[in-house]
C-alpha positions in Angstrom: 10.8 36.8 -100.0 7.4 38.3 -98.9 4.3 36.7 -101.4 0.6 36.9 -101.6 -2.4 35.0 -102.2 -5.5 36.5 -103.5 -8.4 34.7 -103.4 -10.8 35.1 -106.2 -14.6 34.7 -107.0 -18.4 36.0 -106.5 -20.8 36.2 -104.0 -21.0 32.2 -102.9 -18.1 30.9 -104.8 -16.2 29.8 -101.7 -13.9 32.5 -100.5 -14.7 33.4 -96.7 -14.7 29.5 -96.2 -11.5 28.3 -97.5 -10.0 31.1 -95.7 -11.2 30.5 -92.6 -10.4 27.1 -93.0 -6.4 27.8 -93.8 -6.6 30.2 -90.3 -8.2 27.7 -88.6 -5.8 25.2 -89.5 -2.5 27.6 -89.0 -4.0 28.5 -85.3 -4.7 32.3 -86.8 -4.9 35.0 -84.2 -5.3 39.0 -84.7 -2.1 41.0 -84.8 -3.0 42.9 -81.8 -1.1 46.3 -82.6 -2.9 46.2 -86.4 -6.1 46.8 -86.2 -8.1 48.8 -88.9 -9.8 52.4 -87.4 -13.0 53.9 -89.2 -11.8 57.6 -88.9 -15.0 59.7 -89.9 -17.9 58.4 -92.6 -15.9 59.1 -95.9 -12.3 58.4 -94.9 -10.7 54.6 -93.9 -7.4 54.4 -92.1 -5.1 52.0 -90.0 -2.0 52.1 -88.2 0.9 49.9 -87.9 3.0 51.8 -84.8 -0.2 52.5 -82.5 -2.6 50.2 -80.7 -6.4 51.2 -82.3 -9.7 50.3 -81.9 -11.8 48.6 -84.3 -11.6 45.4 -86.0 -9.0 43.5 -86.6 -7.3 44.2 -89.9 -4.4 41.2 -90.1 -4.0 37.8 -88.8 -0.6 35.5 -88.5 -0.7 32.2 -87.9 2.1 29.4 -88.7 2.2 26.7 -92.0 3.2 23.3 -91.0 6.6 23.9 -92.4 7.2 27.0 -90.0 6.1 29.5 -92.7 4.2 32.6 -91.6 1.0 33.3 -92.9 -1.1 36.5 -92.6 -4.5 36.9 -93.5 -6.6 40.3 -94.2 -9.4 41.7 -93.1 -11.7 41.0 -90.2 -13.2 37.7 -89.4 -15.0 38.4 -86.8 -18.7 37.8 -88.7 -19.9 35.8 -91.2 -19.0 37.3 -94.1 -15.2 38.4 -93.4 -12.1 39.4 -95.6 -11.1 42.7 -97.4 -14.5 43.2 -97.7 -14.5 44.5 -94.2 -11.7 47.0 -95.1 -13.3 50.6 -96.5 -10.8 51.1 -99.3 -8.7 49.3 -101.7 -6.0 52.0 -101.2 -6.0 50.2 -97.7 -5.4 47.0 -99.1 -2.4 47.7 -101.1 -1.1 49.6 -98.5 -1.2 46.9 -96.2 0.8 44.7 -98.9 3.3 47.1 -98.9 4.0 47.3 -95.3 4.2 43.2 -95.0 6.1 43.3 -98.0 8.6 45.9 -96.6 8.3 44.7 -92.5 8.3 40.7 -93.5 11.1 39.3 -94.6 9.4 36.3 -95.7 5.4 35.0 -95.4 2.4 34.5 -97.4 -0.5 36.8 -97.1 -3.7 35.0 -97.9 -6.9 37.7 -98.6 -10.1 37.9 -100.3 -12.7 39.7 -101.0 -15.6 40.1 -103.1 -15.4 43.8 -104.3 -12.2 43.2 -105.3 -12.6 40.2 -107.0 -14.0 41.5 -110.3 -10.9 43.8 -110.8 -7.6 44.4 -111.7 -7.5 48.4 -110.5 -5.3 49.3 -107.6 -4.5 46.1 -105.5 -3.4 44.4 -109.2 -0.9 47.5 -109.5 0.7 46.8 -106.3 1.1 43.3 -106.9 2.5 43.8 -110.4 4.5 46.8 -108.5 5.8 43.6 -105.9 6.4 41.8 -108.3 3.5 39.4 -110.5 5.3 36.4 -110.1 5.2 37.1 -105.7 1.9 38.4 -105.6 -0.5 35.9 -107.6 -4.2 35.5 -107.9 -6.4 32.1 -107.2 -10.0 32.3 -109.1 -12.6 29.6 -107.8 -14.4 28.2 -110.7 -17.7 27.9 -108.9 -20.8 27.5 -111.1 -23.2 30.9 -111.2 -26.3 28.3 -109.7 -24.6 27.2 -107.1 -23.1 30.5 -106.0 -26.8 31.1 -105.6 -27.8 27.9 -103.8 -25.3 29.1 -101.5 -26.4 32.6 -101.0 -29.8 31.7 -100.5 -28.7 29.3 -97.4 -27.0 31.9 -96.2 -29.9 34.4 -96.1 -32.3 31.3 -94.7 -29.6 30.8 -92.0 -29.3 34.4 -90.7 -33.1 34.4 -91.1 -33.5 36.7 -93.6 -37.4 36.8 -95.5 -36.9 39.3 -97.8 -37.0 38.0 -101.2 -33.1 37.6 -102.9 -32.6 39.5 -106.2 -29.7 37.5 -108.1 -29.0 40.3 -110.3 -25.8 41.5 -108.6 -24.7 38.2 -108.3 -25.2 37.2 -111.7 -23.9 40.5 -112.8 -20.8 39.9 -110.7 -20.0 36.1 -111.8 -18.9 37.0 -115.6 -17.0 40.0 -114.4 -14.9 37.4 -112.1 -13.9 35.6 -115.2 -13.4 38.5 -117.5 -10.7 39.5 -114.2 -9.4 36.3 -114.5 -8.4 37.3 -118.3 -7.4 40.5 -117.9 -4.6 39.4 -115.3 -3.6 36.6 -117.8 -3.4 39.4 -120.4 -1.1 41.7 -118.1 1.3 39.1 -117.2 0.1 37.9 -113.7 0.4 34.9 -112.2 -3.3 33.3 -111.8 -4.6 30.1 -110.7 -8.1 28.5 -111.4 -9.2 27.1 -108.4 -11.9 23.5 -108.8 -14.8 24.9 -106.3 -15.6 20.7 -105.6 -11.5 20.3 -104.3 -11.2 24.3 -103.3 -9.6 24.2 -99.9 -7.2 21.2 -101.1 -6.4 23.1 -104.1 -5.7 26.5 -102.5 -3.1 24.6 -100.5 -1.7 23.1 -103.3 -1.0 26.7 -104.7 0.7 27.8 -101.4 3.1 25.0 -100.5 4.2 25.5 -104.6 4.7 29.6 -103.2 6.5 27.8 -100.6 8.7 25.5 -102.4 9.6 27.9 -104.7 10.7 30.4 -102.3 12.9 27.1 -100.6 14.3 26.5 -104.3 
């Protein structure tokens, strides 16, 4: 049985970095033949019977136990994920087709923009199945969601002066998500920000041993 992962939280909470950290450790590498095409300015697409151009739009890599796991989104700069993709339509589409290609697997994504909402990926997922396609919210404190932010900006060099306000805007919204899947049935897990990587693992070998139960 196909599941997924979604990886939940604001700007500096930890996302891009615990995934990165699960590719690195599953020796993740670009689907070549999926790759995500910017059509025109407006419109998003990708194709999963051609070879494109573009960045890559899923990774596969192998769990310890021989489980495949896919990933989302390009990681080819900093800040990576779904965030790269231009279109949550795109998203759920892309869950669909591992869902209907992949007769097993775990696909692990995040993303900031989608983080904050239920809206069309949480319709496919309860569509899939709620208790297949669950969410992980990191339980990062708003100040050091910030901290980190700032480094970030000093480390690509960045002068201008940060405004919080979209990050600060953002971090209650996460939480009110986290409720509103709770609410609607879905499977969600709050993630400790101090232990994040350990317990994001912790929620995928209990996908894993429930799929071998």
């Amino acid at each position: 049985m196909f599941k997924s992962l979604q990886i939940c939280g604001t700007s500096g909470s930890g996302k891009t970095t615990i995934v990165r950290a699960v590719m690195e450790d599953c020796g993740a590498e670009p689907i070549e033949w999926i790759t995500y095409q910017k059509r025109d300015s407006k419109v998003a697409g990708w194709d999963a019977n051609k070879n494109g151009v573009g960045k890559p739009l899923i990774y596969a890599g192998d769990h310890p136990d021989g489980y495949r796991l896919y990933f989302l989104g390009s990681y080819e700069t900093v800040c990576g994920g779904c965030d790269t993709i231009n279109g949550v339509g795109i998203v759920a589409d892309v869950l669909q087709y591992l869902h209907d290609e992949e007769a097993s697997g775990i696909c692990i994504f995040e993303g900031l923009m989608h983080s904050h909402m239920v809206g069309t990926i949480g319709a496919k997922q309860k569509e899939l199945g709620s208790e297949n396609h669950q969410r992980a919210f990191l339980d990062t404190p708003l100040d050091v969601c910030l901290a980190r932010v700032i480094q970030r900006r000093r480390d690509r060099g960045q002068s201008k002066p940060f405004n919080p306000a979209n990050t600060q805007k953002d971090w209650p919204r996460v939480q009110q998500c986290q409720f509103n899947c709770d609410k609607q049935g879905m499977v969600t897990h709050t993630i400790f920000y101090e232990d994040a990587i350990e317990g994001v693992y912790q929620v995928i070998q209990e996908m894993i041993n429930d799929r071998n139960n």
